[in-house]
ZATIMI-407003 format. One record per atom (N, C-alpha, C): x, y, z; residue in one letter. Coordinates in steps of 0.05 Angstrom, whole numbers, plus 5000, padded with zeros to 4 digits. Atoms other than C-alpha are relative to their C-alpha. Example, Ala and Ser with C-alpha at 12.3 -4.5 7.8 and 13.67 -1.06 7.14 Angstrom:
<recs>
501849765000A;524649105156A;501850245000A;498449764999S;527349795143S;498550225014S;
</recs>
This chain:
<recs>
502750095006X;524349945437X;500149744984X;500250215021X;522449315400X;498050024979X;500650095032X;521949125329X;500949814983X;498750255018X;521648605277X;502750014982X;497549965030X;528548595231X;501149864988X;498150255017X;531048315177X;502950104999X;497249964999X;538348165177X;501250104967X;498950005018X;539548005111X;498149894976X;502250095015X;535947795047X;499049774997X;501350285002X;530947195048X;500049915027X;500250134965X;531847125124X;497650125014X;502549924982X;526047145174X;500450265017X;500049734979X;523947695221X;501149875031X;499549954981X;527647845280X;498950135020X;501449844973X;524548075350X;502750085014X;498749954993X;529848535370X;500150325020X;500549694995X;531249205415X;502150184978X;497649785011X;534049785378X;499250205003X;499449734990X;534950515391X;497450154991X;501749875012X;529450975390X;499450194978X;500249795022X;526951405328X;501550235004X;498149794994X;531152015316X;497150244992X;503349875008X;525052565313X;501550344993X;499149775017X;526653185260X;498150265005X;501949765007X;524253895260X;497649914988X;502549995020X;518853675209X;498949665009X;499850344997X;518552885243X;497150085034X;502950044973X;511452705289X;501949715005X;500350134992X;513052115331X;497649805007X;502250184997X;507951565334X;500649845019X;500250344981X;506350985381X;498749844971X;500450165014X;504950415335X;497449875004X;501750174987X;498450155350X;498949794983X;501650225024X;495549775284X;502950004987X;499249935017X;500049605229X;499949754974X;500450175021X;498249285167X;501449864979X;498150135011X;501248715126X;499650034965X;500249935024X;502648835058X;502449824970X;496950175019X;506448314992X;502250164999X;497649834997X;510848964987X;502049905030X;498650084972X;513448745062X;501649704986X;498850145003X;515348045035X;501550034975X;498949965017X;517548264976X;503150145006X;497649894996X;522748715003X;501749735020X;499150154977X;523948235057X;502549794985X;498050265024X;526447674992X;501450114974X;497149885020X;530848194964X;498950084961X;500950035033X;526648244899X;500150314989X;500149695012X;526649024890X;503750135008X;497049854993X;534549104915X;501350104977X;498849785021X;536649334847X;498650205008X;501849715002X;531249924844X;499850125022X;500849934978X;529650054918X;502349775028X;497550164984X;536849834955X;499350135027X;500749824973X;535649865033X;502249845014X;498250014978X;540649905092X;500449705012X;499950204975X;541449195127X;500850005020X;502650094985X;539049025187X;498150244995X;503249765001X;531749355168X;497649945010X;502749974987X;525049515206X;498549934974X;502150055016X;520149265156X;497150125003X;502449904998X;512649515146X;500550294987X;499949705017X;509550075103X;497350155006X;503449925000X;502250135142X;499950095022X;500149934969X;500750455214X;498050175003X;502349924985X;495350715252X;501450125032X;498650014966X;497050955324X;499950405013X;500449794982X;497751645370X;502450115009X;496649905004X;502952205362X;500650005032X;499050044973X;507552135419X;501550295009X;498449795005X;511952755401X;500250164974X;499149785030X;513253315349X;501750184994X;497449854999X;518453635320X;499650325005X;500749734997X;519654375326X;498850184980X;501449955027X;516654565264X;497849904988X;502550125004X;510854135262X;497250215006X;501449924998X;504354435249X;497349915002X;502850165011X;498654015233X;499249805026X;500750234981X;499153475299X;501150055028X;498549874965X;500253495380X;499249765001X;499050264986X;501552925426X;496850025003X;502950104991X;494752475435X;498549934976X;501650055027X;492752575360X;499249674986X;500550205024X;490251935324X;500250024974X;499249985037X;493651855253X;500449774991X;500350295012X;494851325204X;502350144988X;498049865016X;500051425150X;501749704989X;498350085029X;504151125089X;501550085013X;498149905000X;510751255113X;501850044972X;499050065031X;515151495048X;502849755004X;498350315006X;519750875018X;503050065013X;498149934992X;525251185051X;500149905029X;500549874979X;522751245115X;498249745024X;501350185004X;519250525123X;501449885029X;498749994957X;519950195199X;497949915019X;502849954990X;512050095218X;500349715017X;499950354983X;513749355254X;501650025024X;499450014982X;515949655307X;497750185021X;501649904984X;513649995372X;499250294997X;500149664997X;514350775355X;501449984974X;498849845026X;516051105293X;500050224995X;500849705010X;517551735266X;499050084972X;500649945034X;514152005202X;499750304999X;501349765015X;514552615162X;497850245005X;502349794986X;508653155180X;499049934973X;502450055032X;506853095099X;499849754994X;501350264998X;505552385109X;498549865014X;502250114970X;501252345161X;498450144996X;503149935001X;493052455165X;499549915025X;502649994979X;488152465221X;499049754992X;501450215000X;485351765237X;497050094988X;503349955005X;478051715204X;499849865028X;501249974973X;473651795266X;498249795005X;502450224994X;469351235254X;500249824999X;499550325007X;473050645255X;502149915015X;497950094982X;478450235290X;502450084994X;496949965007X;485650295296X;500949824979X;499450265019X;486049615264X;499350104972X;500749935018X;481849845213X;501950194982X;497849795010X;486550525200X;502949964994X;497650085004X;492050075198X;500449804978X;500050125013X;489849695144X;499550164981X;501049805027X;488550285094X;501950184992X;498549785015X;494550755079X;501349884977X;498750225023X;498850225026X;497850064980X;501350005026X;492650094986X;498050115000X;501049794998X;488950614996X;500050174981X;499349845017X;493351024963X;500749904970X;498350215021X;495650524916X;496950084977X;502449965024X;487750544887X;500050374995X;500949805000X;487351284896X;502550064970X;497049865022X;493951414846X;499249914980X;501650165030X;490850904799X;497250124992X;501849945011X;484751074792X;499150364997X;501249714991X;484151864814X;502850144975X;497349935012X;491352024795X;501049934970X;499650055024X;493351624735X;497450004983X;502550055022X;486851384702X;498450254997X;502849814995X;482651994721X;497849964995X;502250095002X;477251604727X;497050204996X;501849835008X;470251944699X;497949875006X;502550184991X;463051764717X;499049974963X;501350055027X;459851314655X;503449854987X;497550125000X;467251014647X;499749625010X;499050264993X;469550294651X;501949945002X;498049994978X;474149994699X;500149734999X;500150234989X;477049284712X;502249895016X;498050034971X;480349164777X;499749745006X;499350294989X;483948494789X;499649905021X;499450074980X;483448104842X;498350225024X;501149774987X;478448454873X;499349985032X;501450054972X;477048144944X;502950095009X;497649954986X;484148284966X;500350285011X;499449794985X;487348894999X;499950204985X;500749755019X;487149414941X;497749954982X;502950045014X;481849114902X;497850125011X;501949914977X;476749174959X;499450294996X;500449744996X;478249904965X;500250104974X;501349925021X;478450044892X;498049944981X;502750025002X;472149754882X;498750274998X;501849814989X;468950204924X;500650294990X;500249785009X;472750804904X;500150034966X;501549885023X;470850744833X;497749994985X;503950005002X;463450594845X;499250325003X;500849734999X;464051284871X;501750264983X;499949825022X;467551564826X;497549964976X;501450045020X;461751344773X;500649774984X;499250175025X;464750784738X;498349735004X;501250324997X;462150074714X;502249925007X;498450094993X;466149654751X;499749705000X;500250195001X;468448974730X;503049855019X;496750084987X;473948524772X;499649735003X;499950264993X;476347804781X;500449975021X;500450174980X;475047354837X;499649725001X;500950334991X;473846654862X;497149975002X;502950075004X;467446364860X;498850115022X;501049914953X;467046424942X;499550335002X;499849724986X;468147194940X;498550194975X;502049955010X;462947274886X;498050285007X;502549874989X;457547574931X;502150215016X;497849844990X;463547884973X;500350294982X;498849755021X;466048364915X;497550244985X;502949775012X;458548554889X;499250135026X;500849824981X;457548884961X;501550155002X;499149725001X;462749324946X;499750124982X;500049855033X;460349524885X;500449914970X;499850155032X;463049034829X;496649944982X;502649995018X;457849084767X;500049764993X;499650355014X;461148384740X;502349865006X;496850204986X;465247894769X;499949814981X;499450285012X;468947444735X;502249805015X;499050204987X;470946794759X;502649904998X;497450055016X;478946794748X;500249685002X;498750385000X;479345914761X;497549934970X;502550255020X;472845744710X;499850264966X;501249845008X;472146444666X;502750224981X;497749785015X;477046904615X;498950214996X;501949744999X;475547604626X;500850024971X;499249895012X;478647704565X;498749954971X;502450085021X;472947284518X;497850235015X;502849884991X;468447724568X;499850324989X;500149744996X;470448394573X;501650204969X;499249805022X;471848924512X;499350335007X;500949684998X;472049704509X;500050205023X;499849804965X;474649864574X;503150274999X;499449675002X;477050554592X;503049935021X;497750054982X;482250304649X;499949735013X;500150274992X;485449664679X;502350125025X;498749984980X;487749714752X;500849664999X;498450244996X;493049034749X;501249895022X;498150174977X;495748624814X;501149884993X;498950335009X;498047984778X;502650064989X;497349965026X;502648204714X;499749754993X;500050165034X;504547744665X;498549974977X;502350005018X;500447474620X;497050035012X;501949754996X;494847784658X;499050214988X;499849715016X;497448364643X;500250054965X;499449965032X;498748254571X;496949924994X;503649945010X;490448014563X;499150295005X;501149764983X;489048614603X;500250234983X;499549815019X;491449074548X;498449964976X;501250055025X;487448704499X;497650074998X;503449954990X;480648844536X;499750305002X;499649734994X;482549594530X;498450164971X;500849905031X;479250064479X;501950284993X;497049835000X;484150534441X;499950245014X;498049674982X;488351094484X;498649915034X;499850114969X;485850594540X;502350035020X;497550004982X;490650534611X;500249725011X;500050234981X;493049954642X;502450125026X;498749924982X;495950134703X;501149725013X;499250324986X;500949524740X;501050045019X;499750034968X;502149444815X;502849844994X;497850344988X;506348794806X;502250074972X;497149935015X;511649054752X;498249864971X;498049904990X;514549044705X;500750445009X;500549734984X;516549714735X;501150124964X;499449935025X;517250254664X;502450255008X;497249804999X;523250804648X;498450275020X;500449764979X;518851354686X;499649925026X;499250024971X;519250994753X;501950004994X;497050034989X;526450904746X;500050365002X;498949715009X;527151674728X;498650185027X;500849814978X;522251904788X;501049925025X;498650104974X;526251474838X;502950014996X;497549904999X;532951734819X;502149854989X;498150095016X;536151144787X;501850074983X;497849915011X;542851164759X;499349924964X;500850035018X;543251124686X;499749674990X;500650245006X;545150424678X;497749865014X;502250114992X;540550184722X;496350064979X;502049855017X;535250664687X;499049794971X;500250085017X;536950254628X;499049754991X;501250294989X;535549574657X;496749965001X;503849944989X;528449784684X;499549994981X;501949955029X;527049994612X;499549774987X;501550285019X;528249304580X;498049795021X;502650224990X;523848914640X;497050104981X;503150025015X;517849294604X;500250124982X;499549925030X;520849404539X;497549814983X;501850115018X;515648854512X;496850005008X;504149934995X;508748974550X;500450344982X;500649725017X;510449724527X;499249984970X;501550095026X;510449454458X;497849944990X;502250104995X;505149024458X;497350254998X;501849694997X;500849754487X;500050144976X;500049705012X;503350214436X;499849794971X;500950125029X;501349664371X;497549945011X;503150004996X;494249574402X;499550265005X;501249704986X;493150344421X;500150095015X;500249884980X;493750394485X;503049975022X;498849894980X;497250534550X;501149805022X;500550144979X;501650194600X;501850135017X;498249934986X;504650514660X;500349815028X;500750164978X;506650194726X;500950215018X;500149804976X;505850504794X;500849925021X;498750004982X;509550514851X;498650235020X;501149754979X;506350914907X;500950155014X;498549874982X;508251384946X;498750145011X;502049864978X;505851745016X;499950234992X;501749854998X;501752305015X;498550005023X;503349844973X;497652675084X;498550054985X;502349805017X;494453015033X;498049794992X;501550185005X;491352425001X;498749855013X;500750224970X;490652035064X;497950215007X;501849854984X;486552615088X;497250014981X;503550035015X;481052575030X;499449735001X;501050284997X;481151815038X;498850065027X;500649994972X;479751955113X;497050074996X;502249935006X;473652375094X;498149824983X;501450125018X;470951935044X;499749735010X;500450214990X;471451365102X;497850205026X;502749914977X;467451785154X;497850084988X;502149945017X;462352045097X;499149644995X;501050415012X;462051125091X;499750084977X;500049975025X;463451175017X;502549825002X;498250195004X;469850745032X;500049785030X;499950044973X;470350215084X;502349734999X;498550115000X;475749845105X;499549705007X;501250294999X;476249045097X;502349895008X;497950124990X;480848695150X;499449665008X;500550215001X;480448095137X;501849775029X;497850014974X;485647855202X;501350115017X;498349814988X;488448115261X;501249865016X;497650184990X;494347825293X;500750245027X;498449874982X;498048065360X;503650064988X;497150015018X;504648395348X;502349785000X;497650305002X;508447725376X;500549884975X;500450245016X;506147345325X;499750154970X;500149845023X;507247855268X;501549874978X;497750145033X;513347395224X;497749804989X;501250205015X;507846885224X;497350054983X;502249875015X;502347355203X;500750084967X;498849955033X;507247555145X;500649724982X;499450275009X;508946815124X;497549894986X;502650075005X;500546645123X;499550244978X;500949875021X;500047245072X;500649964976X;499750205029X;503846905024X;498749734988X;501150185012X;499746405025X;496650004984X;502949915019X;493046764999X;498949985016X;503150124978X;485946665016X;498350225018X;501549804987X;484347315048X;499150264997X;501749715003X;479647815045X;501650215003X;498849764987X;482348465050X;502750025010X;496749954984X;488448585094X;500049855027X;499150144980X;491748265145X;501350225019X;499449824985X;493748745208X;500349985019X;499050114958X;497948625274X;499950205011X;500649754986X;495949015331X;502050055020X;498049944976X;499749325387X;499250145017X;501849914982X;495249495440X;502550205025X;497049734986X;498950265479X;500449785032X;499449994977X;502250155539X;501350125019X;499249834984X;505650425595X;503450144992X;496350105007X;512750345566X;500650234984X;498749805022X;513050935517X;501950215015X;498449874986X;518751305539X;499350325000X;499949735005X;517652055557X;502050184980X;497549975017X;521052595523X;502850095014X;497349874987X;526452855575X;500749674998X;498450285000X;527751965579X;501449984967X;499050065018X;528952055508X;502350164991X;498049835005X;532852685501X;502549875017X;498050104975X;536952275560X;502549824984X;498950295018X;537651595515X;501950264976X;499249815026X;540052165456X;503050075010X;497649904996X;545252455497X;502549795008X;498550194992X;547751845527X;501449834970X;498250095021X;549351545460X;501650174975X;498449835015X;552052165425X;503149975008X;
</recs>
């Protein structure tokens, strides 16, 4: 089948064939049909997480997909060939830039029913990413205050919306342009990050969902009121990610001094800083699903690219500027191999 791969670190995507998914007792097979672009993709791509999160070279890249199980393992309960699902694949397991993939059974949900593939392929990454932050870590409360960075982008967008409905006042930075943009999902107060310092604006907030880091993040703690959270996307990463992703000790020990001094910083003002790393969940994916067919969340794809032209869809995301998510499609076709052609391909290369 074909898929994008990187060889080696900092090198572009490859359009290459390689061997089909290996599909486990507990493993659904997918066709690929959406799959959404995400900074985590170029990030891995330029080698920046290879201490903490070391991956195999040559690697399938992508962490977003949408698409229609093809196959299931013998132990699968939840999905049959034809289903529409979406899914986070876990960080292990990552591969979505190609034509077919296998995922997990507890990482995969039921497409929401009321929207595109494109759409469903732009929502498992940060989806979950707001749901952990705000549901998970913060436990967001109604009558609470919230201030989500960067809010027209790909997780902003969607945790807007899901902490309008959770109850909260919700404040987030933007550009002047995406102003009116961000108050239709719900933002109470935008501030203008090029003309405007949230940080003369905003006091007494209950949680800070972070994209940026740095000194961002270090105001972001200041606009907090005490036993506040700041939650950070963009690092640095703290000693309980190293410890829930299995790091060795030295390494463990490294992680600790990148946010040996925002931790500081937190714990002489009062409050809280953890950073989050996401990780797949069906389970979660399946109440986001509902809470996109109830329209209480709606997905914002700001681009959709063909899968040809997928290295250059990833290249244009580093350069900003877009609403929402960016998401190359891969319209089905005739080509998916059956399963006796695959059991075939299986035996022939054993």
């Amino acid at each position: 089948m074909k898929a994008f791969v990187v060889d080696k670190y900092k090198a572009g995507l490859r359009l290459a064939d390689i061997p089909e998914p290996a599909v486990g007792d507990h493993d659904v097979l997918v066709r690929v049909e959406a799959a959404g672009l995400n900074q985590l993709d170029e990030k891995i791509r330029l080698g920046e997480f290879k201490q903490i999160l070391p991956y195999r070279l040559p690697l399938v890249l992508g962490n977003d997909l949408a698409g229609t199980v093809l196959e299931v393992g013998s132990k699968v309960t939840g999905f049959r060939p034809g289903d529409e699902v979406f899914a986070r694949p876990g960080k292990d397991r990552i591969g979505t830039f190609a034509e077919r993939i296998a995922v997990t059974e507890a990482d995969l949900a039921v497409k929401p029913a009321s929207i595109s593939m494109a759409e469903a392929g732009a929502l498992p990454l940060v989806a979950l990413t707001a749901w952990q932050a705000l549901v998970e870590r913060g436990g967001l409360q109604p009558g609470q205050k919230v201030l989500i960075h960067a809010g027209a982008g790909g997780v902003g967008s969607i945790a807007i919306q899901l902490a309008k409905h959770l109850g909260a006042t919700v404040a987030t930075t933007a550009s002047a342009a995406n102003a009116e943009f961000v108050r239709s999902l719900g933002a109470d107060v935008v501030i203008d990050y090029r003309d405007q310092d949230f940080e003369e604006i905003l006091s007494g907030y209950d949680l800070v969902l972070d994209s940026v880091g740095g000194q961002n993040l270090e105001k972001s703690l200041r606009i907090l009121k005490p036993g506040g959270l700041a939650v950070g996307i963009a690092g640095p990463p703290d000693p309980a990610f190293a410890r829930e992703v299995g790091l060795n000790p030295l390494v463990r020990f490294a992680v600790a001094g990148l946010s040996r001094r925002i931790r500081g910083q937190a714990r002489r003002l009062g409050v809280r800083y953890e950073f989050l790393f996401m990780y797949a969940s069906g389970g979660q994916l399946g109440s986001i699903a509902r809470l996109v067919d109830d329209g209480v969340l709606r997905p914002v794809v700001g681009r959709t690219t063909p899968f040809a032209q997928l290295p250059d869809a990833l290249e244009a995301l580093g350069r900003g500027g877009l609403r929402g998510k960016s998401v190359v499609v891969n319209p089905p076709t005739d080509g998916a191999p059956s399963r006796a052609a695959r059991q075939h391909e299986r035996g022939d290369r054993a």
